[in-house]
Structures are given as structure tokens and as C-alpha cells.
C-alpha positions in Angstrom: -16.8 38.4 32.2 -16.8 41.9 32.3 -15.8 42.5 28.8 -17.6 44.4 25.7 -15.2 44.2 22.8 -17.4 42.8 20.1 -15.7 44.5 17.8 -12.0 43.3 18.4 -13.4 39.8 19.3 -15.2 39.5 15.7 -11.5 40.4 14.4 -9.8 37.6 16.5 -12.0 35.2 15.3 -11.7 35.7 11.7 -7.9 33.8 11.6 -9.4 30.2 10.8 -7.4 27.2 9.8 -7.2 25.9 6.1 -8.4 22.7 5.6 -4.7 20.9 5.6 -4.0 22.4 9.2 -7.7 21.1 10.5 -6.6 17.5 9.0 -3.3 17.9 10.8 -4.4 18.9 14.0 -6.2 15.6 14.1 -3.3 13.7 13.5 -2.8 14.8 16.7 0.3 12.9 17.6 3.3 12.0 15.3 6.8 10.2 15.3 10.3 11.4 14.7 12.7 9.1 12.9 16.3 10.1 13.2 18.6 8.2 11.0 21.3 8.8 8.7 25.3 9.3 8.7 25.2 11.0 12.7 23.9 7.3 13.5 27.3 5.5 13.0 29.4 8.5 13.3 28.2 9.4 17.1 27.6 12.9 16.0 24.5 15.0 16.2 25.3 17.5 13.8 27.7 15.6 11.2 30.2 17.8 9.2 29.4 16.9 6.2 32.9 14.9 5.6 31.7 11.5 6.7 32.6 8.7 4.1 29.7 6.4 2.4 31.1 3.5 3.5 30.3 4.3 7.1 26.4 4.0 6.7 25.8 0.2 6.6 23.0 -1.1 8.8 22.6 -4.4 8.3 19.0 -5.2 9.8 17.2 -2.2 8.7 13.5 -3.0 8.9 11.0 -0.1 8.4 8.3 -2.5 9.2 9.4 -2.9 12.7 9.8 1.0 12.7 6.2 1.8 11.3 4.8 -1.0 13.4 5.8 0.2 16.6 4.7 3.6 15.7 1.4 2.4 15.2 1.5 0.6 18.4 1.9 4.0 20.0 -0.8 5.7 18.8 0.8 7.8 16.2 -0.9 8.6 13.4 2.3 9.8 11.4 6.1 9.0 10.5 8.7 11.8 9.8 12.2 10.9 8.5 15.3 13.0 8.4 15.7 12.1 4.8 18.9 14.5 4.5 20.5 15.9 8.0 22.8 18.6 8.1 25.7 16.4 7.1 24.2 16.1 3.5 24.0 12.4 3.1 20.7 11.4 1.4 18.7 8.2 2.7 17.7 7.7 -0.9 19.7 7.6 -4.1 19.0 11.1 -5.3 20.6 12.2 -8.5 22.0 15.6 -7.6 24.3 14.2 -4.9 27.1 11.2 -4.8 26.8 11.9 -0.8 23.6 9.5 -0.6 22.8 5.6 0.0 23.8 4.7 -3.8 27.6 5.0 -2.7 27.4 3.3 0.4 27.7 -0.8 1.4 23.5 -0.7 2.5 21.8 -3.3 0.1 25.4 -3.2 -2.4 24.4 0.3 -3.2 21.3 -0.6 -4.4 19.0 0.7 -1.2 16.5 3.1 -0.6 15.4 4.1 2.8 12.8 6.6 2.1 11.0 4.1 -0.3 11.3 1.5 2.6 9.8 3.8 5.4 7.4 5.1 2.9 6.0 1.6 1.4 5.9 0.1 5.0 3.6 3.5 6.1 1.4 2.8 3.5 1.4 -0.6 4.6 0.5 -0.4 7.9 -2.1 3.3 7.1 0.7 5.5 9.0 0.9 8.6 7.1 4.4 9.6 5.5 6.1 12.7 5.8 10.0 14.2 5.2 12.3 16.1 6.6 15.1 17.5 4.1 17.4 19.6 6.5 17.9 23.3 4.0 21.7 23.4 5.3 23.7 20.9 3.4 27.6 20.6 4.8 28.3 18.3 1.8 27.4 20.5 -1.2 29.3 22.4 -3.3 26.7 24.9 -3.8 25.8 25.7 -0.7 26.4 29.6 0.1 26.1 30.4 -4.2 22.6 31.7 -3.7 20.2 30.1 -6.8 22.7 27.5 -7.6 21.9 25.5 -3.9 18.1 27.1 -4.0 18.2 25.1 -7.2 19.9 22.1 -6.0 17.4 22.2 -2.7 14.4 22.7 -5.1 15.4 19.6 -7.5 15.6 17.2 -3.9 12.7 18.3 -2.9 11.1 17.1 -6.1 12.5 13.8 -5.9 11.0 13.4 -2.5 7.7 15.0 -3.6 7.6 13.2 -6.7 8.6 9.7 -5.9 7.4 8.6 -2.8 3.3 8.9 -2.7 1.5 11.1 -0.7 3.8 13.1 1.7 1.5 14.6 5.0 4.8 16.9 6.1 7.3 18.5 4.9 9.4 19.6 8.2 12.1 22.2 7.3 13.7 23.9 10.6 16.1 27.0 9.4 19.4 25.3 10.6 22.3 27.4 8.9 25.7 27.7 8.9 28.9 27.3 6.5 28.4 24.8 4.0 31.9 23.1 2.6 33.3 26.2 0.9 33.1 28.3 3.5 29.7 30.6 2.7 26.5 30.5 4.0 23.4 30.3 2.3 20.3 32.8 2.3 17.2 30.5 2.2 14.5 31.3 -1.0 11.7 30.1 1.6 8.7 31.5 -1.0 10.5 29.2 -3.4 10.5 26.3 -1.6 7.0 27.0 -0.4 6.0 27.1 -4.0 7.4 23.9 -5.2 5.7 22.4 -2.6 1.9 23.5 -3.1 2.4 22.7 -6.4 3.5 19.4 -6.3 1.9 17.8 -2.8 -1.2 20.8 -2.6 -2.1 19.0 0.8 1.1 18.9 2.5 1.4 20.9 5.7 4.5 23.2 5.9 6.3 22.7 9.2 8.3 24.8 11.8 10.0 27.5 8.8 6.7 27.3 7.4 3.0 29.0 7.1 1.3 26.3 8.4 2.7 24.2 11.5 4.9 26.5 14.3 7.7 25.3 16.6 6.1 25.2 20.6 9.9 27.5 21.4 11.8 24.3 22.9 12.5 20.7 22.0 11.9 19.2 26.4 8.7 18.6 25.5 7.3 21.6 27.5 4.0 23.5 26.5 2.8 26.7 27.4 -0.3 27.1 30.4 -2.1 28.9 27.4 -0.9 27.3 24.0 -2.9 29.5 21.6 -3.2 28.8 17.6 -4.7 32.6 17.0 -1.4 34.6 16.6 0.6 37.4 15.6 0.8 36.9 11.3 4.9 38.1 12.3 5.6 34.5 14.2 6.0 33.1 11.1 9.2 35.4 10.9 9.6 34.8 15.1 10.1 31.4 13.9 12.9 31.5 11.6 14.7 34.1 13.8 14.9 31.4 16.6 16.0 28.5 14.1 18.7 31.0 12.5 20.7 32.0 15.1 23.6 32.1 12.9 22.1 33.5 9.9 24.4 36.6 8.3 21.9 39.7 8.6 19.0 38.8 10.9 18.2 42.9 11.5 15.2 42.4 9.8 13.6 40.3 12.4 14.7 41.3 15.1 13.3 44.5 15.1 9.8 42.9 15.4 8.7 42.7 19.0 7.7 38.8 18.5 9.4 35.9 20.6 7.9 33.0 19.7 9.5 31.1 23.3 7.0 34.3 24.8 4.5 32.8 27.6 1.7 35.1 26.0 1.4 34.8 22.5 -2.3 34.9 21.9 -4.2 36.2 24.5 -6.4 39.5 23.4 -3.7 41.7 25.5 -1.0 40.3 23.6 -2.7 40.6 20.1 -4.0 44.1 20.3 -2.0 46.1 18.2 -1.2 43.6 15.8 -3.1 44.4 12.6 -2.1 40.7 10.9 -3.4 37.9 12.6 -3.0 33.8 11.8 -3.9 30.6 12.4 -0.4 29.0 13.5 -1.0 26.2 15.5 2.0 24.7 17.7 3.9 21.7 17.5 5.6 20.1 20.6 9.0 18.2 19.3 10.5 16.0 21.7 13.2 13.3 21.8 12.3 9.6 23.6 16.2 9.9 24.4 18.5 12.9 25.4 19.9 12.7 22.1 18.3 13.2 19.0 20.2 10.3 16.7 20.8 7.1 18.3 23.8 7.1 20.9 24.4 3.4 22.5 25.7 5.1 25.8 22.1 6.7 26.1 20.3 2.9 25.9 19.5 3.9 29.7 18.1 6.7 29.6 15.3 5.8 27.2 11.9 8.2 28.5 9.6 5.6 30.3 6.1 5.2 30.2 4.8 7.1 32.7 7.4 10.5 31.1 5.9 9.8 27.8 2.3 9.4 29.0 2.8 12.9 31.0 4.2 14.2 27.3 0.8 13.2 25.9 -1.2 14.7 28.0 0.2 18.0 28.3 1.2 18.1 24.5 -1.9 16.1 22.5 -4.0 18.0 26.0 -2.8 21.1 25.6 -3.4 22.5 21.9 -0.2 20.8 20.1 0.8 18.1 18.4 2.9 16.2 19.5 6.1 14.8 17.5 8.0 12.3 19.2 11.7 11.5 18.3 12.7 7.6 18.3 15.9 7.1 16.6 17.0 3.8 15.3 20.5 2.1 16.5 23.3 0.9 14.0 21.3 -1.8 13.1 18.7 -0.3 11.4 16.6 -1.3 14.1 14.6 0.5 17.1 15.9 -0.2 20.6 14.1 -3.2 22.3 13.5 -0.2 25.4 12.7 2.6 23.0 9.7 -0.3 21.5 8.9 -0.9 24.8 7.7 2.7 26.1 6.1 3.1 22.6 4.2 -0.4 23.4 3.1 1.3 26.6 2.0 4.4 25.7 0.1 2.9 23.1 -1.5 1.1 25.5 -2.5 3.8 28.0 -4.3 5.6 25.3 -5.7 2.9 24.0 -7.1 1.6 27.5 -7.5 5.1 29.1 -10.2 6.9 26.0 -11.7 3.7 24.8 -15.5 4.9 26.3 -17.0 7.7 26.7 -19.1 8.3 29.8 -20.3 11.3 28.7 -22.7 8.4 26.9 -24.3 7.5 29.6 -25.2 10.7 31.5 -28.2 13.1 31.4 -27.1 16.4 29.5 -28.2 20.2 30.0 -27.0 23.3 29.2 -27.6 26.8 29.4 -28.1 28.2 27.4 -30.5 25.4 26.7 -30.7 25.4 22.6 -27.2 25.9 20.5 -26.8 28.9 17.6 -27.4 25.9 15.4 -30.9 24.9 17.1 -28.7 21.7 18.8 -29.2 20.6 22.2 -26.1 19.6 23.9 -26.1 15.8 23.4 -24.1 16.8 19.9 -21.2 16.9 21.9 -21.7 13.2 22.5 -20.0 12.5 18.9 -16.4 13.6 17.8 -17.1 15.3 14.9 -17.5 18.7 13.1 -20.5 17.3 11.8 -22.4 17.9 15.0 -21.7 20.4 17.6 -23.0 23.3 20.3 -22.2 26.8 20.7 -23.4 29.6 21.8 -25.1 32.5 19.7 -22.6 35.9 19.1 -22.8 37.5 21.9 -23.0 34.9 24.5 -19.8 34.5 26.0 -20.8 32.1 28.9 -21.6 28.2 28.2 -22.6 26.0 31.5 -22.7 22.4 30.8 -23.8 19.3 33.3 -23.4 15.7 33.1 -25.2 13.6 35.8 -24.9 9.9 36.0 -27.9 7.3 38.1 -24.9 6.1 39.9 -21.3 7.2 41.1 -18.5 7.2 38.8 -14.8 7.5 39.3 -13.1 10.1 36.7 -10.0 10.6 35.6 -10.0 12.3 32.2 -12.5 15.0 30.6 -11.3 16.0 27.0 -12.9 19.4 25.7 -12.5 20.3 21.8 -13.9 23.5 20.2 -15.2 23.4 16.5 -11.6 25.2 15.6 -13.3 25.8 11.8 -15.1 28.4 13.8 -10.8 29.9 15.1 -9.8 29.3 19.2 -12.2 31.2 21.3 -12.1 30.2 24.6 -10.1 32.2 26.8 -11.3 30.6 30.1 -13.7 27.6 31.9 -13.8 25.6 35.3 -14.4 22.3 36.2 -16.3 21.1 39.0 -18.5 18.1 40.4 -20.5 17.4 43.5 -19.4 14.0 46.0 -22.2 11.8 47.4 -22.3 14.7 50.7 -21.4 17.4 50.1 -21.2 20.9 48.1 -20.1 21.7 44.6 -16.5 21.2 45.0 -14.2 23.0 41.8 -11.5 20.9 40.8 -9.8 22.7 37.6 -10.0 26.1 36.7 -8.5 26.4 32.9 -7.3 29.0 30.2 -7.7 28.0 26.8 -9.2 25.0 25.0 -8.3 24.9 21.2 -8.4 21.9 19.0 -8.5 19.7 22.2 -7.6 19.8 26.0 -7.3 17.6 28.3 -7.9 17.8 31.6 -6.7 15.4 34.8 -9.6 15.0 37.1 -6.9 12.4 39.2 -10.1 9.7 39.9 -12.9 12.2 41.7 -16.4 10.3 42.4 -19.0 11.8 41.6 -22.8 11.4 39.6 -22.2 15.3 38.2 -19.6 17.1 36.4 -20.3 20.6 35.6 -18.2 22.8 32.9 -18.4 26.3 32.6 -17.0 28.5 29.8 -16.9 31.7 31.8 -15.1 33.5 28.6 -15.1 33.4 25.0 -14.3 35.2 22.3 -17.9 36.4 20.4 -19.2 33.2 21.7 -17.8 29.4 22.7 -18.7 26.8 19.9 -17.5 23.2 20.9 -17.4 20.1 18.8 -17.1 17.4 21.5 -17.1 16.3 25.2 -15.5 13.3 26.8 -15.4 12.2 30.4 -13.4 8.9 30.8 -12.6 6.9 34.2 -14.9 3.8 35.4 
């Protein structure tokens, strides 16, 4: 509205996604598992000191893990396969700080193999977490000696375990057991990865999935995935607070815990722009590892359905922390809020109403010829947008009889970059005018907006801004 900057808009547009951060982003939302040496110890950070013999959990059962994940509605599991404490959940070969010298399964156990067979099992994608500060190890702070002791775990994981979806590095440093700390060869580590799992997406210190700026489950009014190409760098300077020479970064004017990282103000002067989309990390307990004192204070459904919404609504993924107890088990309360957020979902965005509406839209044909009943299936198949130049997109649903709203989910075709910069919501009652009821920012890979049971037979969306021009992929309007 009121803006000409073709020019700078066909620039913002050019930062697309690769195909592994499109197949990502419809992963959409993700579990956390949290388990190791810090479980039996009490610790969240463990020093690195902790004998072998303390990790024995007697009932450990990845089924029941994977299984309540999936009862959830998450599409993927993440396990801390090495914390900061160094203690490996599988019997690596560069390490006797690992599962092979403890009393699990007489030595003979391996946790990643369990968690990774039972995710194949139950068609829960698998991914890892192998923390790059290592308490335990000698080599840490000897420069290529731990780059190569880092690189060889990583190739177990990579090597040994099927098809790994994430690889979830944060930049936690600090001094390992002689005293030094370690300068990270990211590029390295980047490397070994392409090469051995080409579809794996690179999390949090890495080019492909970004940290939201907090871990409370908070995301920004205007989450966008088009950013500055230095976050990347923004990223790492958050994570390494304790890194020797950080000068580097910091003279870059990039905080990625910034409200405004992506709007066109914000972007520009910046001559390197990416496709960085957010991911919101959150804990279903105050503490990260399993603490029996915190068996209260277990997130209940209604917190984690309002996580959902604003995360999985709001242009992130979410990735939701559930740690097991000494047992080897999930928490009968933790199981239970999974069982009914898995529920909600289920129940709340099982039919689309959208179905049963008349359609228009004006502009009346799409740049693709399409009318707008392609927003009718969630694909990338179909889809409607505007032609360049056309910034403004009006769509109307109307029903032959009332219906009661509570959800309308809007998804641009993000293979085309995030180009909505602003849209309202509004619907007409049985007497009465054209009443708005949401005015919005951005859309992204998917938003979700509350329309907290309005009744209505029309519901009216207009994309009053776009960057060159709006191109959606779907449309849902759920209530009864």
C-alpha cells in the first residue's frame, strides 16, 4: 500500500529455501529427548567427571518414547546423543566415557540404536544432537586433534544409524578437562555432514535451521525466514557467550533476539540475504533433563496447545523438550499432556470448511491461470498468487448456512521466498456490517490465526501487502 520498490522487492524475494529446509518446515513440529549422565546426576550441565556406573536405567523403552511422540503429533525425535558432560548414549569407539562402560544392558547397550530402530518403527523421523563441547575429552582445546575426534563421532552417528533428519549442534563452549577451550572448525563439520547424510538439515550453529533467540517458547509478532545472510554468525555469537575472541562478530550490527529481523526496513542495507527459517525450542518442564522435584510442574495441555499455536502458527517449528526420568521412562504427566495435545490437533484440523464454501477472489484468475479453489488442497502442487506487480489479494469464503470458527490457517508457496508483509481478517454476522476480527503481519510457511468461535456464512482475507506479489499454497477454515 503505497509502495513502489519493485526493484528491492524482486531482490528480497530471490532468498528461497533448498529443498531439505522446505521438507523441514513441514515437519512442522518436533520432540526433544534429553537423556544421558545429567539424568541421574541431577545436573543440567554435567562436568564431565561423572562415573559410568551412574547411568543405569533399568526400564528404558524407546518404544514408549517414540510412541508417545507420535501420539502428539510430532513428526520428529531429537536425542542428546552426547551432552556437554561427554558421555556417549552409544558405544562409540573414540571414547571409554560412553554406554559400553556402564551397568545399562551389562555394557552391552545402545541407546541411539534403540531410539533410532523404534522411529523407524513407528515412521517418526530420527535426528541427533552431539553437543561440540565435550568436558570429558582429552582433546578438547588442542585445535584439530578434538575437530578430529568431533568429526570421527559424528561419523559413527552418521554412519550407523539410518537416515538422520537433524543434526542439532548449539555452540555451547567452555573449558574442556585440561583447562583450554576449543575453537569450533564449523565448515568442517558442515562438510562431513553433506557428505555423508546430503539431506540432513543443519540446526541452530548451522546454515540451514536458526535458533527463535530464547528457549520459553516465545515467538516473535513477525517471525520472518528472509534474513540478514550475517545471522548465521548472530547465531553463534549468542550460543558462545564464552568463546575466547568473539570481536569478530560482534562488530556486526545483527542480534538475532532483535524484534525486527526481516522486515524491508530492517534488510535494506544488507547486500547478503538468506533463507533461515526459525526454530522455537521449548522444555515440557522447567528443566531441560529430567528432575523428580519438577514432576509438578509438567506444561499442561492447554500451555502446550497455546505453544503450538503461536510456534507451528507463527512461522517456526516447534521443538518440544520431554525428558525421560531414571527409569528410562517418560513421566506418566509428561505422556499425558503429549496424549492431549495430540488430541487437540488431531480433533481441532481434521476438516476443512473451506471445502464446503463458495470461493472468489480478486483478482479473479491466479499468475498460473488458477482460480482460487487451488487453495482447497495442501500442496505445492496447486496454488494462487498474484501476477508481479499485484501486491493486493482479496479472498471470500461464503457458506448456505452459519458456521462457528475457530481456526483459519494461511500458507504461502515458500518455494516462491516469504512475501507477505501484511493481511486482515474479517467476516459478516447474520445482522450486521463487515466486522474485522484480525489484522496480521506476516504469513510464511504457515500461520495460524484464532478466530475464538465467530458465526458467520463469510470470511474475507485480504493481503493488503506483498512483496512483488502474494502467492499462497493453501487455505483452511476450521470450527463446526
Amino acid at each position: 500500500m503505497g509502495y513502489s520498490g519493485m526493484e528491492e522487492d524482486m531482490r528480497l524475494v530471490q532468498a528461497t529455501p533448498s529443498k531439505r529446509q522446505v521438507a523441514y518446515q513441514q515437519m512442522e513440529f518436533l520432540c526433544f529427548v534429553h537423556f544421558g549422565m545429567n539424568t541421574f546426576s541431577g545436573n543440567e550441565w554435567g562436568t564431565g567427571k561423572e562415573e559410568e556406573s551412574l547411568f543405569h536405567p533399568a526400564k528404558l523403552d524407546a518404544r514408549q518414547w517414540v510412541a508417545a511422540v507420535k501420539d502428539a503429533g510430532a513428526r520428529g525425535l531429537l536425542l542428546t546423543c552426547k551432552h556437554h558432560d561427554g558421555f556417549c548414549l552409544w558405544p562409540s569407539a573414540y571414547t571409554e566415557h560412553s554406554v559400553k562402560n556402564s551397568p545399562y544392558r551389562d555394557g552391552k547397550g545402545d541407546v541411539v540404536k534403540e531410539v533410532a530402530d523404534a522411529c523407524r518403527e513407528y515412521g517418526v523421523k530420527f535426528g541427533v544432537y552431539l553437543s561440540p563441547w565435550d568436558r570429558n575429552s582429552e582433546y578438547y582445546g588442542m585445535g584439530k586433534a578434538y575437530d578430529d575426534y568431533y568429526v570421527n563421532q559424528l561419523t559413527e552417528l552418521l554412519t550407523g544409524y539410518g537416515d538422520v533428519f537433524s543434526v542439532w549442534m548449539d555452540g555451547a563452549c567452555g573449558e574442556g578437562a585440561n583447562g583450554k577451550v576449543q575453537r569450533y572448525d564449523w565448515e568442517r563439520y558442515f562438510e562431513v555432514i553433506r557428505r555423508l547424510q546430503p539431506d540432513t538439515v543443519i540446526s541452530i550453529c548451522g546454515p540451514d535451521v536458526r535458533w527463535c533467540g530464547n528457549e520459553a517458547g516465545i515467538v516473535r509478532p513477525s517471525e520472518w525466514s528472509v534474513v540478514s545472510a550475517d545471522m548465521k554468525d548472530a547465531g553463534l555469537i549468542a550460543q558462545l557467550s564464552q568463546q575466547e575472541d568473539t570481536s569478530e562478530f560482534r562488530e556486526r550490527p545483527i542480534d538475532c533476539t532483535m524484534q525486527d529481523i526481516g522486515s524491508r526496513q530492517a534488510l535494506r542495507k544488507e547486500p547478503r540475504l538468506i533463507y533461515y527459517p526459525a526454530e522455537t525450542d521449548v522444555s515440557i518442564r522447567p528443566g531441560w533433563f529430567y528432575h523428580e522435584e519438577e514432576d509438578d510442574k509438567v506444561r499442561s495441555v492447554e500451555n502446550l496447545k497455546e505453544l503450538y499455536l503461536k510456534a507451528v502458527g507463527g512461522n517456526t517449528s516447534l521443538l518440544l523438550n520431554i525428558p525421560p526420568d531414571r527409569n528410562g521412562l517418560f513421566h506418566e504427566r509428561d505422556v499425558e499432556s503429549l496424549k492431549g495435545l495430540g488430541e487437540f490437533i488431531r480433533g481441532t484440523f481434521l476438516k476443512n470448511l473451506a471445502q464446503e464454501a463458495k470461493v472468489a477472489a480478486t483478482p479473479v484468475k491466479g499468475r498460473d491461470g488458477n482460480g482460487p479453489e487451488a487453495l482447497l488442497t495442501d500442496s505445492y502442487e496447486s496454488g494462487f498468487g498474484n501476477v508481479d506487480g499485484e501486491r493486493e489479494l482479496t479472498l471470500e469464503w461464503i457458506w448456505d448456512e452459519e458456521k462457528e470458527l475457530d481456526y483459519l490457517i494461511l500458507k504461502e508457496d515458500i518455494r516462491f521466498s516469504q512475501r507477505v508483509e501484511s493481511f486482515s481478517v474479517s467476516y459478516v454476522p447474520e445482522s450486521g456490517a463487515e466486522t474485522v476480527c484480525y489484522d496480521g503481519t506476516v504469513i510464511g510457511y504457515k500461520k495460524i490465526v484464532p478466530l475464538d468461535g465467530i458465526k458467520t456464512r463469510k470470511l474475507i482475507v485480504r493481503i493488503t501487502d506483498a512483496r512483488v506479489a502474494p502467492i499462497l499454497s493453501y487455505v483452511g477454515v476450521y470450527g463446526k
